[in-house]
C-alpha positions in Angstrom: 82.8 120.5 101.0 86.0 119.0 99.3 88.5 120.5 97.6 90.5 119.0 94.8 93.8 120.9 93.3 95.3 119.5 90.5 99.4 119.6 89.5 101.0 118.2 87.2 100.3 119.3 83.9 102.3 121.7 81.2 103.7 121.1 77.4 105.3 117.8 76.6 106.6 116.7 72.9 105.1 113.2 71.4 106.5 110.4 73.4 107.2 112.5 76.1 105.7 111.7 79.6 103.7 114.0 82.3 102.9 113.0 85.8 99.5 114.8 87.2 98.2 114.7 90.8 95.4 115.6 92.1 95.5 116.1 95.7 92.1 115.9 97.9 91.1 118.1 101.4 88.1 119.2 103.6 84.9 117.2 104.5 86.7 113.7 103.5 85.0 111.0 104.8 84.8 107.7 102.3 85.9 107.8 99.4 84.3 106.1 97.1 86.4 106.5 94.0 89.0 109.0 92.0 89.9 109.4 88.7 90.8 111.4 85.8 88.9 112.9 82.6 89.9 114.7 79.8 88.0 117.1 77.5 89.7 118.2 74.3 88.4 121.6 72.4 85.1 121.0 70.5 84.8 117.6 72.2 82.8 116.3 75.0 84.6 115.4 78.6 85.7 112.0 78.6 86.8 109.9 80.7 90.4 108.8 80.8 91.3 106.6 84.1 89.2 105.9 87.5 90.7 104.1 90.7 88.4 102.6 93.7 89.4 102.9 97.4 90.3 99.4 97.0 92.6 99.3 93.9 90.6 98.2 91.3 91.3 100.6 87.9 89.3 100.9 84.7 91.2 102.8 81.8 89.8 104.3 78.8 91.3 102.1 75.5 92.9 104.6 74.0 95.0 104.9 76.7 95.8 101.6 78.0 99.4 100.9 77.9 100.5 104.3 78.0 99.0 105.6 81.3 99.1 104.4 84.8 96.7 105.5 87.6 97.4 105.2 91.3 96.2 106.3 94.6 97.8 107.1 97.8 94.9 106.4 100.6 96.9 108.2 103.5 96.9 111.2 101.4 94.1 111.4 99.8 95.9 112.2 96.6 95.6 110.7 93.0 98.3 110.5 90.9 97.9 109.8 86.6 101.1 108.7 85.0 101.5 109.4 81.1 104.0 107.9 79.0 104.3 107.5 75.0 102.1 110.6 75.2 100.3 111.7 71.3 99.2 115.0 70.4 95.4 113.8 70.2 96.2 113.3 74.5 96.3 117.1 74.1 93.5 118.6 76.7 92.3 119.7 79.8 92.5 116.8 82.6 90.2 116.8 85.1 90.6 115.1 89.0 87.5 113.4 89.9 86.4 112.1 93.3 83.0 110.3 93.9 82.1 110.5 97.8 78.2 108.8 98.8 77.6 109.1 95.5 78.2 112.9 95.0 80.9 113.7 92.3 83.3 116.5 93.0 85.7 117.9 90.4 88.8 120.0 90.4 89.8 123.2 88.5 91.0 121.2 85.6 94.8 121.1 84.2 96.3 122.2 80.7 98.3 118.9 78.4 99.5 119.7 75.5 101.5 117.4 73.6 103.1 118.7 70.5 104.2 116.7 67.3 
C-alpha cells in the first residue's frame, strides 16, 4: 500500500501564497507520476498540476503562472507552490501519485483564499 499525507494548506488573503507537500511512504516502487487536484464545493475534482519522475510538468491554464510544482525523487515528496493566489483557488487540494498504473490519493487539504 502507499500512503500519502498532505501539509501545507490553511487561509491565505488574495495575492497571498501557500506552499503544500505531499509527502509519499510504504510499498514505493516506481513512481510513475505525482501531482495535485483540486475540487471546489459543488464542482467536480480537477486537476490542477502533475509532475513525471523525470521532470516533465503539465499545469492546468488557470493556473499557469501563479503555481509551481516540483518533486523531490529522494524523498518521495511533492511539493505545489502557490503565488498571486484568487479566491476562486479556494478548495480542497488533493496529492496524487500514479504507480503501474494504479492511482493513489491522499486525505485531501483545506485552501481558502479570501478577498
Amino acid at each position: 500500500q502507499v500512503q500519502l499525507v498532505e501539509s501545507g494548506g490553511g487561509l491565505v488573503q488574495a495575492g497571498g501564497s501557500l506552499r503544500l507537500s505531499c509527502a509519499a511512504s510504504g510499498s514505493i516502487f516506481s513512481i510513475n507520476g505525482m501531482g495535485w487536484y483540486r475540487q471546489a464545493p459543488g464542482k467536480q475534482r480537477e486537476l490542477v498540476a502533475v509532475i513525471t519522475s523525470g521532470g516533465s510538468t503539465n499545469y492546468a491554464d488557470s493556473v499557469k503562472g501563479r503555481f509551481t510544482i516540483s518533486r523531490d525523487n529522494a524523498k518521495n515528496t511533492v511539493y505545489l507552490q502557490m503565488n498571486s493566489l484568487k479566491p476562486e483557488d479556494t478548495a480542497v487540494y488533493y496529492c496524487n501519485l500514479v504507480q503501474r498504473g494504479i492511482p493513489y490519493w491522499g486525505q485531501g487539504t483545506q485552501v481558502t483564499v479570501s478577498s
